[in-house]
C-alpha positions as CSV (number, residue, x, y, z in Angstrom):
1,X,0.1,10.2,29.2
2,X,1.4,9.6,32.8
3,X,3.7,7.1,33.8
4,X,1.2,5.2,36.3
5,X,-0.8,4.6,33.0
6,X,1.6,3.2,31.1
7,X,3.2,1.5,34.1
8,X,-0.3,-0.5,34.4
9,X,-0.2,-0.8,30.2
10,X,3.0,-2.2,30.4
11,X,1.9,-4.8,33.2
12,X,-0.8,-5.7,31.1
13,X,1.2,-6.4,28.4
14,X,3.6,-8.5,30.4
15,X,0.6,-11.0,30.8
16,X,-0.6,-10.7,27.4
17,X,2.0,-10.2,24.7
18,X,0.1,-7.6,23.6
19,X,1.0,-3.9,23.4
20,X,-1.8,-1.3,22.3
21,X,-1.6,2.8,22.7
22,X,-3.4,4.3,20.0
23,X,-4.9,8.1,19.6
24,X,-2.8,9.2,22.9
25,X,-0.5,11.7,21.4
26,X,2.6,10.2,21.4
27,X,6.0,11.4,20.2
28,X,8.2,8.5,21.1
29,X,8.6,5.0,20.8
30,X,7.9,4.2,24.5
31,X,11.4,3.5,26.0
32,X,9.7,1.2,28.5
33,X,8.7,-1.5,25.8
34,X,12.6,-2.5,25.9
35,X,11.4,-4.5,28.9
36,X,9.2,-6.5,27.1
37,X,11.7,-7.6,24.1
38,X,11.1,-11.3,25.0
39,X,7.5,-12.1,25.4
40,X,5.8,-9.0,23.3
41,X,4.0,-10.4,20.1
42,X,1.7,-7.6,18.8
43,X,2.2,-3.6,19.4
44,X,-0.1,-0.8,18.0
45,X,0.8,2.4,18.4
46,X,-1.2,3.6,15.8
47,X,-3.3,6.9,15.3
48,X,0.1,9.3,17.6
49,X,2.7,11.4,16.2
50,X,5.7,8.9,16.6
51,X,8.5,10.5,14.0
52,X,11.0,7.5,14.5
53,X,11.4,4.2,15.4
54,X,14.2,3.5,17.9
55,X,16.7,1.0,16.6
56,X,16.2,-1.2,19.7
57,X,12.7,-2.2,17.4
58,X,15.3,-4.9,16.3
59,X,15.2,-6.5,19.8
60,X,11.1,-7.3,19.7
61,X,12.3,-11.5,18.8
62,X,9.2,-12.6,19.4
63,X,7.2,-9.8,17.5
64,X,4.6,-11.1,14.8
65,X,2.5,-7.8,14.1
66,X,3.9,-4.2,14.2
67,X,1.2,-1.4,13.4
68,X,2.1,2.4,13.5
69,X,-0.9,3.4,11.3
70,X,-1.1,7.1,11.0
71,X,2.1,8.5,12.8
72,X,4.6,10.9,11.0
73,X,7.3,8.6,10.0
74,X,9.4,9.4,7.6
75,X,11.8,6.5,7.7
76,X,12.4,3.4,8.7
77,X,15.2,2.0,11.0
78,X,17.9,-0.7,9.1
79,X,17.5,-2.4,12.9
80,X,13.6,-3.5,12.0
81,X,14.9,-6.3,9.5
82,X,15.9,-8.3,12.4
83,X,12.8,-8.9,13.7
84,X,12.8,-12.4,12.3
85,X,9.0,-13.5,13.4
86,X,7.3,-10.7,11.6
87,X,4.3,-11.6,10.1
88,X,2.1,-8.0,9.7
89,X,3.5,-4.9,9.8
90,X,0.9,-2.2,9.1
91,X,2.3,1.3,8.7
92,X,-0.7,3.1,6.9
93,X,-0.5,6.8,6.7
94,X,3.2,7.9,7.5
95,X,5.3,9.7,5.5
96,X,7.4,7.2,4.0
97,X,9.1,8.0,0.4
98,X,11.6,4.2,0.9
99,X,12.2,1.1,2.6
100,X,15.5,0.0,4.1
101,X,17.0,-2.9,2.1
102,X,16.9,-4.9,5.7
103,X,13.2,-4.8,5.3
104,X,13.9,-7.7,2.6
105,X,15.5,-9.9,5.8
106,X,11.8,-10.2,7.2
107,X,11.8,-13.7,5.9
108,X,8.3,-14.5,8.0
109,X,6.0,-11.5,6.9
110,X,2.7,-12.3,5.2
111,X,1.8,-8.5,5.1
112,X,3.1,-5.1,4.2
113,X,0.7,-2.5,4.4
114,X,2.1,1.3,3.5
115,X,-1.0,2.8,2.0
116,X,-1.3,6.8,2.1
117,X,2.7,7.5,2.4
118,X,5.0,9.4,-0.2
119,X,6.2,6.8,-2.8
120,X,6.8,8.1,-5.7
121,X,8.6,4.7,-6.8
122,X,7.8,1.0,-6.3
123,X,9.3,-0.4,-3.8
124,X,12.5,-2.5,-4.4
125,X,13.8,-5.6,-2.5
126,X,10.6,-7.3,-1.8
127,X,11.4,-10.2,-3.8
128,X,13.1,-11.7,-0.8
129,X,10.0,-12.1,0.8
130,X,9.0,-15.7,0.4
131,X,5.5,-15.8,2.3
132,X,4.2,-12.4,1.2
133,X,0.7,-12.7,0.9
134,X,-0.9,-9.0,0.4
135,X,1.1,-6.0,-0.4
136,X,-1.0,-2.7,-0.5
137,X,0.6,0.4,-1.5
138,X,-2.6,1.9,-1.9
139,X,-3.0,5.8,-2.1
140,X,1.1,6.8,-3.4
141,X,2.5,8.4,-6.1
142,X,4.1,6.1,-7.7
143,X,4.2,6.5,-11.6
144,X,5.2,3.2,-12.8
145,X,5.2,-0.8,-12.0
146,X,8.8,-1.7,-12.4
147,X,9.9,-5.5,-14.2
148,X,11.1,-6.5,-10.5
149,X,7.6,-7.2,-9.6
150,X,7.9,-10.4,-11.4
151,X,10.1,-11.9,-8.7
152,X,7.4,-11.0,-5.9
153,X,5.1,-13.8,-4.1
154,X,2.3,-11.7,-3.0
155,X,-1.2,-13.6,-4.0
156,X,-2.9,-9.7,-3.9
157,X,-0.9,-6.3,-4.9
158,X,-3.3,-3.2,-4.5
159,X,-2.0,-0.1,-6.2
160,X,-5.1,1.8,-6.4
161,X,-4.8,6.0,-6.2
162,X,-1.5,6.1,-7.5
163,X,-0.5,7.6,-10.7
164,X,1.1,4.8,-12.8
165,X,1.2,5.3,-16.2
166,X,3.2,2.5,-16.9
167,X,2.7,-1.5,-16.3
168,X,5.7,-3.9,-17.0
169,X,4.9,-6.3,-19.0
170,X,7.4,-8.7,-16.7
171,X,4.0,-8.6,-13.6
172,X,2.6,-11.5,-15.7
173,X,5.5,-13.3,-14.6
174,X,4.9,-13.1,-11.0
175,X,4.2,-16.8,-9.6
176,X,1.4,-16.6,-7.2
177,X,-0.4,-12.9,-8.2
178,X,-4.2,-13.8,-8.3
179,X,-5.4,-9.8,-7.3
180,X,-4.0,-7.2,-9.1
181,X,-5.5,-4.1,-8.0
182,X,-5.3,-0.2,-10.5
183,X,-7.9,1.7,-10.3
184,X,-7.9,4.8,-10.0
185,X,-4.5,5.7,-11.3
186,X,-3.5,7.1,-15.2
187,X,-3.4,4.1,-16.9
188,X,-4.9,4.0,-21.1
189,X,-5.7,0.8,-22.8
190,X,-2.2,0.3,-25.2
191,X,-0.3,0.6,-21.2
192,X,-1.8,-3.0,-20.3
193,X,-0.1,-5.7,-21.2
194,X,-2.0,-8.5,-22.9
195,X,0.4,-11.3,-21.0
196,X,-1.4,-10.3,-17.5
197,X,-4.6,-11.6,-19.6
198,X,-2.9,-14.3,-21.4
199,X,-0.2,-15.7,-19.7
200,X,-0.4,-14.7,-15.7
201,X,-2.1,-16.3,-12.6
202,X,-4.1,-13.2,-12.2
203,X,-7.5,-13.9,-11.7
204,X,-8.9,-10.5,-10.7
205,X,-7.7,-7.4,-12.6
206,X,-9.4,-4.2,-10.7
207,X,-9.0,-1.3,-13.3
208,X,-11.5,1.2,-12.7
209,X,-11.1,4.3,-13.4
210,X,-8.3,4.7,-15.9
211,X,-8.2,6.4,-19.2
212,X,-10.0,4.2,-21.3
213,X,-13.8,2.7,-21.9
214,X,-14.8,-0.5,-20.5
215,X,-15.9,-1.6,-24.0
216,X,-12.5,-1.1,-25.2
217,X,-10.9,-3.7,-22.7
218,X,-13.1,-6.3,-24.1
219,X,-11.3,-5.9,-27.6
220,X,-7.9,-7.5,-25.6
221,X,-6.8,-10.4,-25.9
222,X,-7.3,-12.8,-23.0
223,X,-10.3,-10.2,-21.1
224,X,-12.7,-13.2,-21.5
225,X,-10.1,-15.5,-19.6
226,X,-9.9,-13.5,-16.5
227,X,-13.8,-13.1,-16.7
228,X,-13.8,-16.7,-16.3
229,X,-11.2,-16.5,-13.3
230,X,-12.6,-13.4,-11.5
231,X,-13.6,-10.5,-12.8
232,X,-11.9,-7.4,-14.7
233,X,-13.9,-4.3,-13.1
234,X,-13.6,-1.2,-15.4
235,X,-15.2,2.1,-15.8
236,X,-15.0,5.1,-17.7
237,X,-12.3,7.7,-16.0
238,X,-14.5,10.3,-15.2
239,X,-17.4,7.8,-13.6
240,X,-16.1,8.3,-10.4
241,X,-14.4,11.4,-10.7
242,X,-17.2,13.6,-11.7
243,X,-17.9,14.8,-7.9
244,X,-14.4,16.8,-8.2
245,X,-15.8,18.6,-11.1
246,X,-18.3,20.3,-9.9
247,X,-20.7,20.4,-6.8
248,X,-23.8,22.3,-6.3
249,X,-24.5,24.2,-3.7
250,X,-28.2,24.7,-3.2
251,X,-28.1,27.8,-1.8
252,X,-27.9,29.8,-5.2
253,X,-27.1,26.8,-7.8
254,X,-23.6,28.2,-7.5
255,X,-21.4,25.9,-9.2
256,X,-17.5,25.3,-7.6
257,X,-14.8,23.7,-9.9
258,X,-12.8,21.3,-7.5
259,X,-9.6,19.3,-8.7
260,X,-7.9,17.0,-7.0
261,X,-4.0,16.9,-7.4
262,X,-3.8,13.2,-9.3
263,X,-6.4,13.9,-11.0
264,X,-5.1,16.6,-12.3
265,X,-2.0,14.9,-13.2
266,X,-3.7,12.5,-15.0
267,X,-5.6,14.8,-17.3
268,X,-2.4,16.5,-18.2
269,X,-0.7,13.2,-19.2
270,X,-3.4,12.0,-21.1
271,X,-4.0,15.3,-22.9
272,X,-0.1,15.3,-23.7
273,X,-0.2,12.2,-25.4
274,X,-2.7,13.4,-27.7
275,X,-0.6,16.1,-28.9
């Protein structure tokens, strides 16, 4: 990109408060936002090939929404917990396996987005976060939902396409959780605890595709309460998986066998606790 474009991006953005690059090819942080620290209030830099954010992030005070959606980032600066006005900060599809601890100091953020990264564990530290509203960590690899989720505010917590096996029972405990979103992931029916039924504020349990039948979930106790409250949406595993299995290709009726990696991983786990 040449520098009279982003000269005339960066004027606009002097008028504005706004900062928006996307899809340009980028492999910096643009240097030139450091003379914007005082009046920018929403940058989007999403869809380049950023790698890492500069620590002068920190200096954005008047910052309120930071997206980098689809960059390669593979971590995260300790500087960006000082960016005390944050409300949003959308980092979809990076390459993120952790969060700084400073990412707990963001006192103001409503939502953290870090769907389709590398987690393989649940985030820890959130519980800091007083006004959370929506956390998604949609499309991870995380295996299991620790007990420190009780001490997250989020009203909504989408963990759909991971590969959690294991649900603490300590979620029910989580004061304002109304959405609690698992489908898709390699969960069976003895895995869910009956207190997020009985005893939780969740109102809508999202459980499709897991490794159990819908008729089964009725059997719990507490599945009529949050019917009442929302809805519990469940499906049998392979409902929505059987396009992986095999496709036709009409040309022939030659059948191809196609796996996807978590499913895979689920059908080993589940076979394995059969034996």
């Amino acid at each position: 990109m040449g520098n009279s474009a982003l000269k005339a991006h960066l004027e606009t953005s002097q008028k504005t408060g706004v900062f928006q690059l996307t899809g340009k090819g980028l492999q910096e942080f643009p240097e030139e936002l450091q003379r914007l620290t005082g009046n920018l209030r929403t940058v989007d830099l999403s869809s380049n090939k950023i790698e890492v954010l500069p620590a002068f992030i920190g200096s954005f005070q008047q910052l309120k929404s930071l997206t980098i959606n689809s960059n390669k980032l593979t971590n995260l600066p300790n500087d960006i917990g000082k960016l005390k006005k944050l409300e949003t900060l959308m980092l979809n599809g990076n390459l993120l396996q952790q969060l700084p601890a400073s990412v707990g100091q963001l006192k103001a953020l409503r939502t953290l987005s870090l769907s389709g990264n590398q987690f393989r564990e649940f985030p820890t530290g959130l519980g800091s976060l007083r006004h959370l509203d929506v956390l998604d960590l949609s499309k991870n690899g995380i295996q299991a939902v620790p007990a420190e989720v009780a001490e997250l505010q989020a009203i909504e917590i989408n963990l759909n396409q991971n590969q959690i096996s294991a649900l603490s029972p300590e979620v029910s405990r989580s004061p304002r959780l109304k959405v609690l979103r698992l489908e898709e992931n390699c969960l069976e029916l003895h895995s869910i605890p009956t207190s997020i039924l009985t005893n939780s504020s969740v109102s809508l349990l999202s459980l499709e595709g897991n490794l159990f039948e819908v008729k089964k979930l009725r059997d719990l106790d507490g599945y009529d309460k949050v019917r009442e409250g929302g809805s519990v949406e469940v499906h049998q595993f392979f409902w929505r998986q059987m396009s992986f299995l095999c496709q036709t290709v009409s040309a022939g009726l030659i059948f191809t066998h196609v796996l996807t990696t978590d499913l895979v991983l689920c059908l080993s786990r589940f076979f394995a606790s059969r034996r």
